[in-house]
VOMILO-781392 format. One record per residue (C-alpha): z, y, x; chain; residue number from 0; residue in one letter. Coordinates in nm, 4 decimals. Layout:
residues N
((Z; Y; X); "A"; NUM; "A") ...
end
This chain:
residues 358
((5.3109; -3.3907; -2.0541); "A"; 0; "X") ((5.0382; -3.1345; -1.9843); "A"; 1; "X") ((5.0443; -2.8136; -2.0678); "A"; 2; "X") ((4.7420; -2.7210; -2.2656); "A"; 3; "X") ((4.7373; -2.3497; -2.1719); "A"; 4; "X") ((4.7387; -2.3731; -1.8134); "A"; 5; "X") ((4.5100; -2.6750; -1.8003); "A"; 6; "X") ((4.2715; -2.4286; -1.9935); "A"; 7; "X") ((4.3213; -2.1337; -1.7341); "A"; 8; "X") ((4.1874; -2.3998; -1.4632); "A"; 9; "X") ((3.8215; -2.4003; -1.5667); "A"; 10; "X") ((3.6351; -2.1284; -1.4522); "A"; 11; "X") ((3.4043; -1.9343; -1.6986); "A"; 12; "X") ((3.0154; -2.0335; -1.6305); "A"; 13; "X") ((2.8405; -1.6969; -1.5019); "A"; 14; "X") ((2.6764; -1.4892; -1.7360); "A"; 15; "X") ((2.3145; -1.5187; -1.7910); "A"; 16; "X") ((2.2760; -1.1591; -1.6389); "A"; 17; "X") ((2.4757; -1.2284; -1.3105); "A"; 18; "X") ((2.3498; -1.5458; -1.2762); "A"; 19; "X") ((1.9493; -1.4008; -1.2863); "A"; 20; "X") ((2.0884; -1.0844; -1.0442); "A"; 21; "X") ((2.2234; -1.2892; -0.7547); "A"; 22; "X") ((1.8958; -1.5288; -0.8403); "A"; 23; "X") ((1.6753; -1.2030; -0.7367); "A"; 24; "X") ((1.8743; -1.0568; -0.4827); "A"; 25; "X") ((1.8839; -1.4196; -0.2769); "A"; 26; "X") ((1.5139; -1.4629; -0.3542); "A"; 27; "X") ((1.4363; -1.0900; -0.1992); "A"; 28; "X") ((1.6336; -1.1400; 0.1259); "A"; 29; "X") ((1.4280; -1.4949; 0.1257); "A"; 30; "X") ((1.1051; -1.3259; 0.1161); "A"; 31; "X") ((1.1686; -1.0897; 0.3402); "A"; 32; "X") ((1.2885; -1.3249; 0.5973); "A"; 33; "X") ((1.0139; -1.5698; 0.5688); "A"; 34; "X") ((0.7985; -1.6799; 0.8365); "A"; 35; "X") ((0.5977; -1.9162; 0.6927); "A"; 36; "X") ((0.4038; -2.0114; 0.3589); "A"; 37; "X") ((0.6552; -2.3037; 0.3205); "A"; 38; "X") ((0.9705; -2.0667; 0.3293); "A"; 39; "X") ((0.7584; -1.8438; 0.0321); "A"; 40; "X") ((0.7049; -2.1554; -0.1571); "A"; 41; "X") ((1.0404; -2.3072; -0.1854); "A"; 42; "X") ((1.1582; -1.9626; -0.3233); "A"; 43; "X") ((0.9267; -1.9840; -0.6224); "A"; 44; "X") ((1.0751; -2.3770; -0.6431); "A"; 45; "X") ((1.4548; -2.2086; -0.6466); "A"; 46; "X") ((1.2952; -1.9311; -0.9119); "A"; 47; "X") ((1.1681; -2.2202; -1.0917); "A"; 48; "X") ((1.4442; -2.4175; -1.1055); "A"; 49; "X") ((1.6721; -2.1430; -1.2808); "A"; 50; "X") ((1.8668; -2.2932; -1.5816); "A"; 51; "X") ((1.7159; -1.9538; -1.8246); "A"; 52; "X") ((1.4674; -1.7213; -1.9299); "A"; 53; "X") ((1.3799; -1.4788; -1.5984); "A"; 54; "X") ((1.4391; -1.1646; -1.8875); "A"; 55; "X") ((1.7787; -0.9830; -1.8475); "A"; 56; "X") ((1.9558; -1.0115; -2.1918); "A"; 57; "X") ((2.0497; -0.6695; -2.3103); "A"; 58; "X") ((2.2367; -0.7307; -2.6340); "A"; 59; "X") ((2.4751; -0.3950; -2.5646); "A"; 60; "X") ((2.1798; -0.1813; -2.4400); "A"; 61; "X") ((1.9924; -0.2899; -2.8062); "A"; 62; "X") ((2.2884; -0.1873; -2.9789); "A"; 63; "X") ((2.3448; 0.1107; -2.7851); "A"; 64; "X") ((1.9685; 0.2219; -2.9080); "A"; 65; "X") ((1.9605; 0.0696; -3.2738); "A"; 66; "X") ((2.3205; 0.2461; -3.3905); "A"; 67; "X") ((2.2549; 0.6153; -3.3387); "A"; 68; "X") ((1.9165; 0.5473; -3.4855); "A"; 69; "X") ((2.1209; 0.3743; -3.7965); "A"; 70; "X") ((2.3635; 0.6487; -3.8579); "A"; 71; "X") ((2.1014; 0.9290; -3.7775); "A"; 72; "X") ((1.9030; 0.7376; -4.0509); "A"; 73; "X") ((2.1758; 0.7559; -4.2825); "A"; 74; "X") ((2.2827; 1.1472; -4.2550); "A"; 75; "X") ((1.9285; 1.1872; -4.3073); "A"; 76; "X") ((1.9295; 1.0075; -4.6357); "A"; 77; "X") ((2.2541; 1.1752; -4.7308); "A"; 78; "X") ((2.1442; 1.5442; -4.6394); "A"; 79; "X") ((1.8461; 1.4434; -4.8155); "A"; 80; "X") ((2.0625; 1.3859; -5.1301); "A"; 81; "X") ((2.3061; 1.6222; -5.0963); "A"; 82; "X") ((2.1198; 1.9385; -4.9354); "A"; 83; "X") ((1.7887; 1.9614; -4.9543); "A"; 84; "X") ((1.5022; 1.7281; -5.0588); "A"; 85; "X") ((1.3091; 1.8043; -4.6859); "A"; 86; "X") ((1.4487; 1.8212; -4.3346); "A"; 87; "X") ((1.4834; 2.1704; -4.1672); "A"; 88; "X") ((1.3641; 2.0849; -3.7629); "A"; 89; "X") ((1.7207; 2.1998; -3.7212); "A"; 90; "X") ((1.8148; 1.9556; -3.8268); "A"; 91; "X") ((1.6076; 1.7117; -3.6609); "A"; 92; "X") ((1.6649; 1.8769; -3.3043); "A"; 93; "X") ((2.0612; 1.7886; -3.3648); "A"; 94; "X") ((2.0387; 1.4754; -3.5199); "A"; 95; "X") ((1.7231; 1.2900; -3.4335); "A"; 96; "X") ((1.6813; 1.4455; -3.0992); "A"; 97; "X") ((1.9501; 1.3055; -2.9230); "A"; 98; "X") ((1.9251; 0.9812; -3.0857); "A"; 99; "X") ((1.5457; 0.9475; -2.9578); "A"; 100; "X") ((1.6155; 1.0597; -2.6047); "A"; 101; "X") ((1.9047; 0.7539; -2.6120); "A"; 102; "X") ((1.6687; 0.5147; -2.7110); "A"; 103; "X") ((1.3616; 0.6033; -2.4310); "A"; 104; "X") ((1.6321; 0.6374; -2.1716); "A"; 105; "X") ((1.7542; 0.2571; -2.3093); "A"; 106; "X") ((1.3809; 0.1289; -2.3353); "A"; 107; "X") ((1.3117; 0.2564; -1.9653); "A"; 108; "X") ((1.6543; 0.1061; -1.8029); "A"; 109; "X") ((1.5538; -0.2229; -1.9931); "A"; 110; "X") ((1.1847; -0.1957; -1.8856); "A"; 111; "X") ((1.2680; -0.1263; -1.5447); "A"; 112; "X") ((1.5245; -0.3613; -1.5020); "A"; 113; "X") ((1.2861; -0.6402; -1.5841); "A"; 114; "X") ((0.9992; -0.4809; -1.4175); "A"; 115; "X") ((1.1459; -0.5771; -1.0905); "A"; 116; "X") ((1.1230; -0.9470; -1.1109); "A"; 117; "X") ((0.7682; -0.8796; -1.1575); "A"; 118; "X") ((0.7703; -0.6608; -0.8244); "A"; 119; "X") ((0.9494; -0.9142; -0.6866); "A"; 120; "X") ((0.6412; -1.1917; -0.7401); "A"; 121; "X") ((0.4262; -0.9122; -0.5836); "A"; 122; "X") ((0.6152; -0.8583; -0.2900); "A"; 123; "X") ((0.5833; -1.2571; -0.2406); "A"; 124; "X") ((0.2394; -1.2296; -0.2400); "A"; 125; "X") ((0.1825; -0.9722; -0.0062); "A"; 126; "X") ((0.4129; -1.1527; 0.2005); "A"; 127; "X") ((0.1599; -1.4474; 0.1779); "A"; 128; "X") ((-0.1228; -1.2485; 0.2121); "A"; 129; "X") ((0.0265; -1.1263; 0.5532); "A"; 130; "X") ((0.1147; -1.4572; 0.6924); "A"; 131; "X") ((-0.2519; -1.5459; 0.5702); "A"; 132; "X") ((-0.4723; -1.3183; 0.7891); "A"; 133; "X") ((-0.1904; -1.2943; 1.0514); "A"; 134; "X") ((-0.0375; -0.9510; 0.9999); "A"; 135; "X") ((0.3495; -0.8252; 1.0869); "A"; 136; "X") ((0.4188; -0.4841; 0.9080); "A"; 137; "X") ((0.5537; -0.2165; 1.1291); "A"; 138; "X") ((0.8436; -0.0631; 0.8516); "A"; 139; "X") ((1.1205; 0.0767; 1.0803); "A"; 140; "X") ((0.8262; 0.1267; 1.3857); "A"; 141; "X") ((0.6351; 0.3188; 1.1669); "A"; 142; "X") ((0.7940; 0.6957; 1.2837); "A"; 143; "X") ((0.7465; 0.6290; 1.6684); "A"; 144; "X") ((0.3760; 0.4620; 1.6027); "A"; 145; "X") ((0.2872; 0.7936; 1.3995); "A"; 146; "X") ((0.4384; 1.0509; 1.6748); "A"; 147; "X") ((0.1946; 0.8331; 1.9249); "A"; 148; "X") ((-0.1350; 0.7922; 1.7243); "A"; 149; "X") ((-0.0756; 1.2156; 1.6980); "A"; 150; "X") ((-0.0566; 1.2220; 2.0240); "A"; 151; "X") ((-0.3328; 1.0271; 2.1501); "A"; 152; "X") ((-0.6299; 1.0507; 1.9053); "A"; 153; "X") ((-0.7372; 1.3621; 1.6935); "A"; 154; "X") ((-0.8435; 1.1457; 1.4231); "A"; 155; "X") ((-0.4621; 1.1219; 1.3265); "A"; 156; "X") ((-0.4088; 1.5253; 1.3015); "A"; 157; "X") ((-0.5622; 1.5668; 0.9548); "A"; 158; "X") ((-0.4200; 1.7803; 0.6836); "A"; 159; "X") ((-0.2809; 2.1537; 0.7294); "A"; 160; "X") ((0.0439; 2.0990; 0.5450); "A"; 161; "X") ((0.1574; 1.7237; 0.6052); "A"; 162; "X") ((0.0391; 1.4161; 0.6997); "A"; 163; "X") ((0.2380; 1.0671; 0.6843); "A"; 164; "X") ((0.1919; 0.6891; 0.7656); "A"; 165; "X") ((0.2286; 0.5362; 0.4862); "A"; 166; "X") ((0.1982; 0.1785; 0.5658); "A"; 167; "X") ((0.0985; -0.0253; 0.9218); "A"; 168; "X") ((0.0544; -0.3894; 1.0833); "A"; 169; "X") ((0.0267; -0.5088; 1.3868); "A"; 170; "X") ((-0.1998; -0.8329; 1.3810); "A"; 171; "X") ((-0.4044; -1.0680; 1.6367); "A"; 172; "X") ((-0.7499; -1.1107; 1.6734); "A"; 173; "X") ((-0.9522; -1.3969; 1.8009); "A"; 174; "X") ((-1.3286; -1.3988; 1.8836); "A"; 175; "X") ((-1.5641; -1.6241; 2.0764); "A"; 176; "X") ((-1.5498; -1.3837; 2.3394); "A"; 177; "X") ((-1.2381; -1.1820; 2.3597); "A"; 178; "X") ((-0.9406; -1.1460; 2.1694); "A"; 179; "X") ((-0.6990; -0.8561; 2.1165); "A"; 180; "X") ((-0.3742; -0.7086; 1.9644); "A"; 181; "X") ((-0.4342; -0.4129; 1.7223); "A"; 182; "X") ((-0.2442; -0.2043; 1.4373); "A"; 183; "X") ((-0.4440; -0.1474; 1.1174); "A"; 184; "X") ((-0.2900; 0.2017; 0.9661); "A"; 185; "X") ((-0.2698; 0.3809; 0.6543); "A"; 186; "X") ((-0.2362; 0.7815; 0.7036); "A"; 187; "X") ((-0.1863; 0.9820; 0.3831); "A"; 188; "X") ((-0.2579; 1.3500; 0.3928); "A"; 189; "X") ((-0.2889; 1.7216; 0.2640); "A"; 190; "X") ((-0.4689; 1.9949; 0.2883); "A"; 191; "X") ((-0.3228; 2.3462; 0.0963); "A"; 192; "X") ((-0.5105; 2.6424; 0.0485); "A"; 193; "X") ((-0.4589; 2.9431; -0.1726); "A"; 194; "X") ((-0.7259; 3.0002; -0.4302); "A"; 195; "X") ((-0.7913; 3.3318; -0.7039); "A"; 196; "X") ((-0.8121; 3.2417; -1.0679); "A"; 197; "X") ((-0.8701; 3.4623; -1.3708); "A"; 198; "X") ((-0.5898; 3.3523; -1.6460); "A"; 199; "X") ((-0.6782; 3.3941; -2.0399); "A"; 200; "X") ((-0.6423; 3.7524; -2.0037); "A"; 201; "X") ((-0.8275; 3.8143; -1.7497); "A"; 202; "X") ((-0.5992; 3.8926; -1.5103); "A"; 203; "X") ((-0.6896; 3.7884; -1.1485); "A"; 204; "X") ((-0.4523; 3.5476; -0.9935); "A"; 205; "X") ((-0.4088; 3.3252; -0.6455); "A"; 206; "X") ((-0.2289; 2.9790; -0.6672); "A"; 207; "X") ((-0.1359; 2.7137; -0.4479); "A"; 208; "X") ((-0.4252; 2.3748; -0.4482); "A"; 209; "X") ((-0.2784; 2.1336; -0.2696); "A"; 210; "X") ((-0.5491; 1.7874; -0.1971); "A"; 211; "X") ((-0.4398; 1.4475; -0.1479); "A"; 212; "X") ((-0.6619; 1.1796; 0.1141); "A"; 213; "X") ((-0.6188; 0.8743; 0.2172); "A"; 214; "X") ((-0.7453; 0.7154; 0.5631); "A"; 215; "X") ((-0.7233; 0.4148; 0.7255); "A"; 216; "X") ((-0.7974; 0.2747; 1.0599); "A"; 217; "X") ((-0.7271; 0.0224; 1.3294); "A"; 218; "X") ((-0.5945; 0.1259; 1.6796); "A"; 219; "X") ((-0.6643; -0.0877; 2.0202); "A"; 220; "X") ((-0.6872; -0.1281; 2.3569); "A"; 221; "X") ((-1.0215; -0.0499; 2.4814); "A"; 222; "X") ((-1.1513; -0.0693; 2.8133); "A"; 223; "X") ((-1.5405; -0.0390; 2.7869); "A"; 224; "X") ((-1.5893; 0.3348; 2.7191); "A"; 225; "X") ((-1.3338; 0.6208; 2.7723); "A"; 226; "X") ((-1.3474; 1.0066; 2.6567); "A"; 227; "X") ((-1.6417; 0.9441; 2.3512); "A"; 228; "X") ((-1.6762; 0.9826; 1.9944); "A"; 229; "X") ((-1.8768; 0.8816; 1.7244); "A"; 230; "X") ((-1.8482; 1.0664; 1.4180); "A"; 231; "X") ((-1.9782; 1.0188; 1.0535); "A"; 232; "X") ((-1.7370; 1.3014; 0.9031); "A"; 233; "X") ((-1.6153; 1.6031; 1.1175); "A"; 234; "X") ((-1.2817; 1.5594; 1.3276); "A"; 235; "X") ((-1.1510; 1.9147; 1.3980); "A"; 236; "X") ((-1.0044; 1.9205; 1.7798); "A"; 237; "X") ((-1.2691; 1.7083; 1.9198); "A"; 238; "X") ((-1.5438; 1.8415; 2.1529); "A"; 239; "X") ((-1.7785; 1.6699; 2.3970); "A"; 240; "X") ((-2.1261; 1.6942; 2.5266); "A"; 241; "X") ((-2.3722; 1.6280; 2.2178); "A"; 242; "X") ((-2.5827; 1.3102; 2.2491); "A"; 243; "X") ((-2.8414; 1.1434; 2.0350); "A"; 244; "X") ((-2.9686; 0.7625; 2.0852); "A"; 245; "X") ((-3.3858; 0.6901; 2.0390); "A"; 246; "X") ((-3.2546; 0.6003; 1.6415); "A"; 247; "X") ((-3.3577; 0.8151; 1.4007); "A"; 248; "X") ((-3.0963; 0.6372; 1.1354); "A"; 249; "X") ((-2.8020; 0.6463; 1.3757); "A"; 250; "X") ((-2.8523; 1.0309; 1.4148); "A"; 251; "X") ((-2.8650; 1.1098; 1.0178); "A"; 252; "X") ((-2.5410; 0.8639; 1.0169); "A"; 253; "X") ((-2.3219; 0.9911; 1.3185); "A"; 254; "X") ((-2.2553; 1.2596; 1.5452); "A"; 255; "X") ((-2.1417; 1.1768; 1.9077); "A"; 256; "X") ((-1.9699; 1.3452; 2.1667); "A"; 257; "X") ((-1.8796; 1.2273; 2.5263); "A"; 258; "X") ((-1.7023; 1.3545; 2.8579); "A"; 259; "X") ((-2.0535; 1.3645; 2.9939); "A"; 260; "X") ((-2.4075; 1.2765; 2.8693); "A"; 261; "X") ((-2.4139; 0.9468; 3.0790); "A"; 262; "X") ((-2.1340; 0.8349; 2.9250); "A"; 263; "X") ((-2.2603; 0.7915; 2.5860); "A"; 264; "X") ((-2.6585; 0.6805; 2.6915); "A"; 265; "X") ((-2.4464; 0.4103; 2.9142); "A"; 266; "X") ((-2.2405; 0.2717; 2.5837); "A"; 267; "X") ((-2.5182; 0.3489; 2.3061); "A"; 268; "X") ((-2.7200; 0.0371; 2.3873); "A"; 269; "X") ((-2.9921; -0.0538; 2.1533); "A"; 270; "X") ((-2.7280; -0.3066; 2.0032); "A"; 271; "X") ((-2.4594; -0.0803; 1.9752); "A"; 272; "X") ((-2.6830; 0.1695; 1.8137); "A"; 273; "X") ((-2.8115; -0.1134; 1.5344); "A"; 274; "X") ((-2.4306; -0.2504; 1.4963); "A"; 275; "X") ((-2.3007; 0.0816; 1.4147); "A"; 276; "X") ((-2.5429; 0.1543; 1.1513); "A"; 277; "X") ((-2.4897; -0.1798; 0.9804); "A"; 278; "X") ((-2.1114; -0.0742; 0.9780); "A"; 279; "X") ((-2.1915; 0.2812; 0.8350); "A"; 280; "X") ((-2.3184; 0.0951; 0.5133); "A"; 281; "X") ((-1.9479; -0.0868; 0.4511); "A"; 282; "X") ((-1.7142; 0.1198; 0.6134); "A"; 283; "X") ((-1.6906; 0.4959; 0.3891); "A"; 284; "X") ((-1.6671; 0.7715; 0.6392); "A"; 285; "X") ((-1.6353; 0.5917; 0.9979); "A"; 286; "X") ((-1.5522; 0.7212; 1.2469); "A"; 287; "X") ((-1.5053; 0.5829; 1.6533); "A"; 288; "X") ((-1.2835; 0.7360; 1.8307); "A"; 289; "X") ((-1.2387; 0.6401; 2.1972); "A"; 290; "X") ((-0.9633; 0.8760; 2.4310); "A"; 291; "X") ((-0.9084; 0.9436; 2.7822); "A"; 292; "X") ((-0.6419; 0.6572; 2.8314); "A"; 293; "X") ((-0.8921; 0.3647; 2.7167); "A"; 294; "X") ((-0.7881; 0.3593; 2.3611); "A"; 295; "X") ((-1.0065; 0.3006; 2.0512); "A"; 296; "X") ((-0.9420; 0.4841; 1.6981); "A"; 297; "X") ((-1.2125; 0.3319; 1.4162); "A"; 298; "X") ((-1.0694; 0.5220; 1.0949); "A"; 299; "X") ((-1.2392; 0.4799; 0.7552); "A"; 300; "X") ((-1.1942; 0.6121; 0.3994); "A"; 301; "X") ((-1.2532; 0.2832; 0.2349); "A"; 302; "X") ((-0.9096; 0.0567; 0.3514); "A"; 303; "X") ((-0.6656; -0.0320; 0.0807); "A"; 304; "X") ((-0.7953; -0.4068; 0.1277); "A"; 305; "X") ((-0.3740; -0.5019; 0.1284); "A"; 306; "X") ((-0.2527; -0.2689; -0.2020); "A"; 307; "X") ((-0.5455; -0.3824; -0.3658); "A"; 308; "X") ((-0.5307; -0.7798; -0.3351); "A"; 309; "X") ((-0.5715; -0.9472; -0.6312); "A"; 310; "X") ((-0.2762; -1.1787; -0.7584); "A"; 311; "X") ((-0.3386; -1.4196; -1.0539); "A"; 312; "X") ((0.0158; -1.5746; -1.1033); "A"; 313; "X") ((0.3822; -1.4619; -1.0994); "A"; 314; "X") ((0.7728; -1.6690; -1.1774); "A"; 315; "X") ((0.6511; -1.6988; -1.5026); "A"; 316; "X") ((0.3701; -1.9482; -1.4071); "A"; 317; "X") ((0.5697; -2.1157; -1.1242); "A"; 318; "X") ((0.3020; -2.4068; -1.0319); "A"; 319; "X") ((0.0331; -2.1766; -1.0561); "A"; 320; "X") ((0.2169; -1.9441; -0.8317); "A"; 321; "X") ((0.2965; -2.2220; -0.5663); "A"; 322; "X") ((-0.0998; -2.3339; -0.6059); "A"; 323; "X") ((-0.1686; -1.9573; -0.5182); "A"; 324; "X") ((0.0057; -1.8809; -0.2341); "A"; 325; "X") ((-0.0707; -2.2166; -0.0362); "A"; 326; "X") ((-0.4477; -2.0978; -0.0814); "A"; 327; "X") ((-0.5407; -1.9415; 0.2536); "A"; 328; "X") ((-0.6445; -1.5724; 0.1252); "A"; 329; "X") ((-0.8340; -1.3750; 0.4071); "A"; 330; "X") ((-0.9203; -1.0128; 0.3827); "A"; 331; "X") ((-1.2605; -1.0034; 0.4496); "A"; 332; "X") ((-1.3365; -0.6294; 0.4684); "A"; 333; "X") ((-1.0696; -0.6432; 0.7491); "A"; 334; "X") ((-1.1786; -0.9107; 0.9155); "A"; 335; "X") ((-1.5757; -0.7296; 0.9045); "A"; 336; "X") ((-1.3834; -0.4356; 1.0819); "A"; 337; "X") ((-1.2281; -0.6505; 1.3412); "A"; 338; "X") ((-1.6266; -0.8569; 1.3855); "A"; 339; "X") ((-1.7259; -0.5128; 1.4481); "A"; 340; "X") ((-1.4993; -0.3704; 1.7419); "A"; 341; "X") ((-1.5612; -0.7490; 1.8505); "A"; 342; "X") ((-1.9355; -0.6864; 1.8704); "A"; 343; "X") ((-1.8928; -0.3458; 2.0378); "A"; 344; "X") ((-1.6409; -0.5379; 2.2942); "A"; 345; "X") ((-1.9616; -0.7825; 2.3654); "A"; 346; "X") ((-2.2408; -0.5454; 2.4106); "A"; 347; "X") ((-2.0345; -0.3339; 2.6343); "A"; 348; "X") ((-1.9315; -0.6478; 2.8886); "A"; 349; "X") ((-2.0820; -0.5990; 3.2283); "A"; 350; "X") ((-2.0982; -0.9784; 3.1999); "A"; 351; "X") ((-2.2769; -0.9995; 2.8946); "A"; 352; "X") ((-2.6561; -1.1007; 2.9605); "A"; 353; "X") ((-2.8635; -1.1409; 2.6142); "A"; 354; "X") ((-3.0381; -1.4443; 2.6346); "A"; 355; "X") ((-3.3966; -1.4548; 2.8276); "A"; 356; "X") ((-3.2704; -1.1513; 3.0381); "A"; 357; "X") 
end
């Protein structure tokens, strides 16, 4: 005969709903992470998808947590209301109702938060997409030694008197009809501090501490057609050179250059050049070419946060939206304009480039 009890100690309790939709997220972020291809991305939104529940933590003892101290503070109101006095003294309301509201913000925040990843979670997808898309690696744990080198090799990179930081990079690939090339497209964060005098509301004269945020981006290269140059739409501090000014009147309102010697820059500034770089000037906020000693090339621009600032329609809530979303090819086309551009200045500056009916 069987024994009731311990057949009943055999079956295993199903999962919670909770731990069920934690290891859910925490398999679908090492997935995403570890992707290599669209496919990969897709069939984690399938396995999303295919969860047997709601993708909401439940929070039944977090509610309760935040609704009873409300309750009972609602009730000694009531009483001291009846008993005391007919108004409440804000005594009163700093040791009753003060408490109670700082437990239920801190319980709204953890429950926002908590469910505000799985939304983060659908974004990080889709920048993972996005970077498979236009052929991008990010540089996370490279990020340190690229900084110490970009300091080191271009002047652009030294902004800001009190502290300066990559915040984001990628390495990508770059085909043209003519040459192709490795880069790193960057993000540099910085600030400038200064101390400023003030007159407070009594007239008392006072100095404080401004301290101003930037943001610049740029793409780094390889660059064998001009060495020890610059061409500058916004000042670089550092940087010095012979002055030089191409035949175009618009180039010279746009840019200021600087070269190792004055040959250098009438050699590179060809007519084409000169037109290609003024077309740029109208997309590209604040560019700036920066070309060193060891044959490198620095084009930095105010105007890059094409990647934080990509548009996503769809999250795990709308699963075969989602899927429909990321198997659409999504370029960056502000990027890819950059990389057209160091292309162009690659095929005006070949020795073996010959314009046709030359």
């Amino acid at each position: 005969m069987t024994d009731r009890g311990s057949t009943a100690n055999t079956v295993q309790r199903k999962p919670q709903h909770n731990q069920r939709l934690k290891a859910l997220l925490e398999q679908a972020a090492q997935d995403i992470e570890a992707a290599r291809s669209e496919d990969q991305l897709v069939a984690v939104i399938e396995r999303v998808k295919a969860f047997d529940g709601p993708l909401v933590y439940h929070f039944v003892w977090s509610k309760a947590l935040m609704i009873v101290p409300c309750v009972i503070a609602g009730l000694m109101s009531l009483i001291h209301i009846a008993i005391a006095s007919p108004s409440i003294s804000e005594e009163f309301l700093l040791t009753i109702w003060f408490p109670c509201g700082v437990i239920a913000l801190c319980g709204f925040m953890y429950m926002s938060g908590k469910n505000g990843r799985i939304r983060k979670l659908s974004e990080r997808l889709y920048i993972r997409n996005l970077l498979l898309d236009n052929r991008l690696r990010e540089l996370g744990a490279e990020l340190p030694a690229l900084q110490q080198r970009l300091l080191t090799d271009f002047f652009e990179l030294r902004r800001g008197n009190h502290s300066r930081q990559l915040k984001a990079g990628y390495e990508g690939y770059y085909q043209g009809h003519t040459h192709a090339f490795t880069y790193r497209f960057y993000h540099l964060h910085y600030v400038d501090r200064r101390t400023e005098t003030y007159t407070d509301s009594k007239g008392n004269r006072k100095t404080r501490t401004v301290d101003t945020h930037f943001d610049r981006y740029g793409i780094v290269m390889p660059f064998q057609f001009v060495s020890q140059m610059a061409i500058l739409s916004t000042r670089v501090d550092g940087l010095k050179g012979v002055s030089y000014q191409p035949s175009s009147n618009r180039f010279n309102r746009q840019f200021k250059v600087l070269a190792g010697t004055e040959m250098i820059a009438a050699r590179f500034l060809k007519p084409t050049i000169v037109l290609a770089c003024e077309e740029a000037a109208s997309r590209f906020k604040a560019l700036n070419l920066e070309c060193n000693a060891q044959a490198s090339l620095c084009m930095s621009f105010g105007n890059g946060e094409w990647i934080a600032s990509a548009r996503q329609k769809y999250d795990f809530k709308t699963p075969d939206a989602f899927i429909a979303e990321v198997k659409e090819h999504t370029v960056l086309p502000e990027l890819h304009a950059a990389l057209d551009f160091i292309h162009t200045l690659m095929v005006y500056s070949d020795s073996n480039f010959q314009k046709a009916g030359e």
